[in-house]
N, C-alpha and C positions, 0 to 999 in steps of 0.2 A: 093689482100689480102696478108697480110705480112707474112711469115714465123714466126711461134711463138717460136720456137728454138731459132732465131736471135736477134727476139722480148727479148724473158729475156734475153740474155745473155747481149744484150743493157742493159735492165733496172738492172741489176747485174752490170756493168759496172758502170751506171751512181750514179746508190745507193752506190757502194765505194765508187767514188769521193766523196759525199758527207758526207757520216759517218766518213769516217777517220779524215777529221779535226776536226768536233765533238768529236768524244772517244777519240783524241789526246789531246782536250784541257780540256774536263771532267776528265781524269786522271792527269794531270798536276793541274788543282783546286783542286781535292780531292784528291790530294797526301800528302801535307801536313796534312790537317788531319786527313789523313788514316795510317801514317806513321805505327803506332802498331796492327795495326789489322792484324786478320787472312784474304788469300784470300777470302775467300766466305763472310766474313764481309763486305768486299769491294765490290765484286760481288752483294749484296746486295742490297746497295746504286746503283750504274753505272748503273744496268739491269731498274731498272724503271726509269730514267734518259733520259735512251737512248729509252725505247721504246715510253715515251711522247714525246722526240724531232722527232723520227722517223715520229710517229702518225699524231701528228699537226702540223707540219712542214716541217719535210724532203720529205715525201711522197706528202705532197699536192703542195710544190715548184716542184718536179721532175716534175710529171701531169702538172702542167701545162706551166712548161716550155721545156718540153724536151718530153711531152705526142708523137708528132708528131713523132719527134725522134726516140722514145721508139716502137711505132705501124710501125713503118716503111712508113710514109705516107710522098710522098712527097708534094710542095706545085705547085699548077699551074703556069705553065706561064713561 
């Protein structure tokens, strides 16, 4: 059984690799036009954004590409 310390700090790892280019390019499209808003106007927008990409996407690609990875499990043989 795999250390669960290790375990998230994998899947902490691997969940920034993938968020970051996500929020990097959700702020780049909604910059323009967010241009005159207040922070939390913007905040707004991005928080539900990110957490449906997170939801149906980012989370269920990590599981199942990197699940092994993340549990510590290696593979036979």
């Amino acid at each position: 059984m795999s250390n669960p310390i290790a375990s998230r700090i994998r899947l902490a790892g691997v969940m920034a690799a993938f968020i970051y280019p996500v929020i990097t390019a959700y702020l780049y499209l909604l910059g323009p036009v967010t241009a005159g808003w207040e922070m939390w106007q913007r905040t707004i927008v991005l928080v539900p954004m990110m957490v449906l990409t997170i939801v149906f996407a980012v989370s269920p690609a990590i599981n199942r590409y990197f699940g092994r990875f993340i549990a510590g499990i290696r593979r036979a043989g």
